[in-house]
Every structure is written in C-alpha cells, then in structure tokens.
C-alpha positions in Angstrom: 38.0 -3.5 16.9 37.5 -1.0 19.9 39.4 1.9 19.4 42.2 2.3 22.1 43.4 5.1 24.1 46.6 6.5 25.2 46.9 5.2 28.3 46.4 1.8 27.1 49.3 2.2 24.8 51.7 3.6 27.2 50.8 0.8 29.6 54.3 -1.2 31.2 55.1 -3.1 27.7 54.0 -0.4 25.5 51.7 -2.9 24.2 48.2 -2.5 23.2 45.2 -4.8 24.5 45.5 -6.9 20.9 48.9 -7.4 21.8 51.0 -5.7 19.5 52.6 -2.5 19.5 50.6 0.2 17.7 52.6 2.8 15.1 53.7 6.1 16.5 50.9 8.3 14.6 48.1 5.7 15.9 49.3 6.6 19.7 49.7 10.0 18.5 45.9 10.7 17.6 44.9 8.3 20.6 47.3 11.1 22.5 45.1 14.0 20.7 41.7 12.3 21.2 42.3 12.3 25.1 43.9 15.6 25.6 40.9 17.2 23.8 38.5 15.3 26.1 40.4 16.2 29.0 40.4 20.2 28.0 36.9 19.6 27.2 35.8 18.5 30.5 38.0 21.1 32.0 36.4 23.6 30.1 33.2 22.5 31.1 34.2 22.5 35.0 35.2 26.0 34.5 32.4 27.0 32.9 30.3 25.5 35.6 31.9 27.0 38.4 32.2 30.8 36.9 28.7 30.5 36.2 28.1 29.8 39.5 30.0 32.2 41.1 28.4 35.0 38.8 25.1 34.0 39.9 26.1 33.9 43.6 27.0 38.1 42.8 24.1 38.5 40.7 21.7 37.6 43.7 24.1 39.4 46.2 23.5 42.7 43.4 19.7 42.1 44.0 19.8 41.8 47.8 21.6 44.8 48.1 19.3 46.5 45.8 16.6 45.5 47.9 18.2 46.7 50.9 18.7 49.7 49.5 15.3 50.8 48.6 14.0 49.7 51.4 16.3 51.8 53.7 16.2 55.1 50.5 12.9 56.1 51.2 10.5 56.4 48.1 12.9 58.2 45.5 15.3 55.4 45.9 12.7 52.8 45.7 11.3 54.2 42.6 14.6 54.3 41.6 15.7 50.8 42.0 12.5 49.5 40.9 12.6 51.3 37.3 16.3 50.1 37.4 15.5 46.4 37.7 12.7 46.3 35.4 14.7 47.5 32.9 17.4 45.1 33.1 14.7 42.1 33.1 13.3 43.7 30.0 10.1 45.0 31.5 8.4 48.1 31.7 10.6 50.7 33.7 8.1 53.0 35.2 6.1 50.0 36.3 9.2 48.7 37.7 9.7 52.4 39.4 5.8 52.7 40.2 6.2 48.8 42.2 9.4 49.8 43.6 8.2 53.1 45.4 5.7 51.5 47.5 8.0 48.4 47.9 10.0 51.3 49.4 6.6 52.6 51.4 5.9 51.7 55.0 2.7 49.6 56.0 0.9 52.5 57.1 1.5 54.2 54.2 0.6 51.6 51.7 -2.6 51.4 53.9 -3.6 54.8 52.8 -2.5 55.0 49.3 -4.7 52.0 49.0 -7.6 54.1 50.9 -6.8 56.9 48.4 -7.1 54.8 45.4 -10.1 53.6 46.7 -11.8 56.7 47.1 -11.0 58.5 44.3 -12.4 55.9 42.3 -15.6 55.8 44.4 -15.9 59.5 44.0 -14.9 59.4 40.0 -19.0 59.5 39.0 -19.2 62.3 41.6 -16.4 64.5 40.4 -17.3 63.6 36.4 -20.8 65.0 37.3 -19.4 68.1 39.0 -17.5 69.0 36.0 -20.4 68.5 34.1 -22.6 71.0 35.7 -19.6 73.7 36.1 -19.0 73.4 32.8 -23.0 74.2 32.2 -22.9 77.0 34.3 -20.0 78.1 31.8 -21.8 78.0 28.7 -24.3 79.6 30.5 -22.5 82.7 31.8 -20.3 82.5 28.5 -23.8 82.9 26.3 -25.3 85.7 28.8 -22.3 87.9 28.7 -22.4 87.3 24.6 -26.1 88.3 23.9 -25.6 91.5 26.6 
C-alpha cells in the first residue's frame, strides 16, 4: 500500500484513495511529512537565490576592483592585486607584482619588458665586470698590505 498524503486525506469526503477514513495520528504524520517537504524545498529556493544574489555582488566587488586599479595608477594596482590574491589563497606579492602592471599603461609595459630584457642580456656582462673589479681589489688591497 502506497503511502498517502495529506492532501489526499483532506480531499471533499475526508476519505482516503482505499476508501476509508484514515485515524487522526495517520493524517497527522502525512500532515508532518508534507510540511517538512514543503520547508525543505523552500529552504532550498532560498538558498538558491541568496547564493545568487551574493555572487552577483561578489563579481560587482571584483569589477570595481578592477576599475579601480586601473584608474589608481601603480600603487593602487599593486595594491589591489596583493589584495585579491590573498583572498583566493595565492601568493600576495605575486598578486601585487601582476596587479601593478595590470595597473601599467601599454607603453609602459612595453619598456619594462625592454628592461627585463636587457638586464638579463647584460647579466654575463655585469657578472664579469664585478669579477674584474673585485680583482683589481685584492690587488690594490695586497699592495697597500706588503708596502
């Protein structure tokens, strides 16, 4: 026998689909069973729609960040960035490092990138300069000792 629900008993007759008229506490837990399945749906539709609705101001939070570093300048950027990659768990000076040129204007990124470019060209340059300054310094160091 299907279980019946409260609907069904409080139909025109008060009878239920076998025909008969169920006891009081039988169309009491039927009563139960459907009021928690309707507070559990409604609990679900609410958490549905203030999910949602967070969401929709989480992404609104993120534009405006966005917005916001890109109108700061560099501090804000570097700012922001450090910020947000903190919040997602990740590394925050990263996060500051990617949001200051986020923040940077194509021109600028442009030569930052030349920069980085040339510096490390240069690096076996520079590394043998120090090499031979440092020479002359033992050099100099050892003549004024023996003098």
């Amino acid at each position: 026998m299907r279980p019946t629900t409260a609907l069904e008993f409080d139909a025109e007759r008060h009878v239920s689909t076998n025909g008969h008229r169920p006891p009081d506490a039988e169309r009491r837990a039927a009563a139960l069973a459907d009021l928690k399945d309707s507070l559990k749906e409604l609990l679900r539709s609410a958490l549905r729609a203030t999910t949602g609705l967070v969401l929709d101001q989480v992404e609104g939070l993120a534009g405006m960040f966005d917005r916001m570093a890109a109108a700061g300048g560099l501090a804000a950027g570097g700012l922001l960035g450090g910020l947000r990659a903190g919040m997602q768990g990740g590394n925050p000076v990263w996060g500051a490092f990617k949001g200051a040129v986020g923040a940077l204007s194509p021109g600028m990124r442009a030569a930052l990138v030349a920069i980085l470019l040339l510096a490390i060209l240069l690096l076996p340059i520079t590394v043998v300069l120090l090499l031979v300054a440092l020479i002359v310094l033992v050099i100099v160091a050892a003549t004024k000792a023996s003098s």
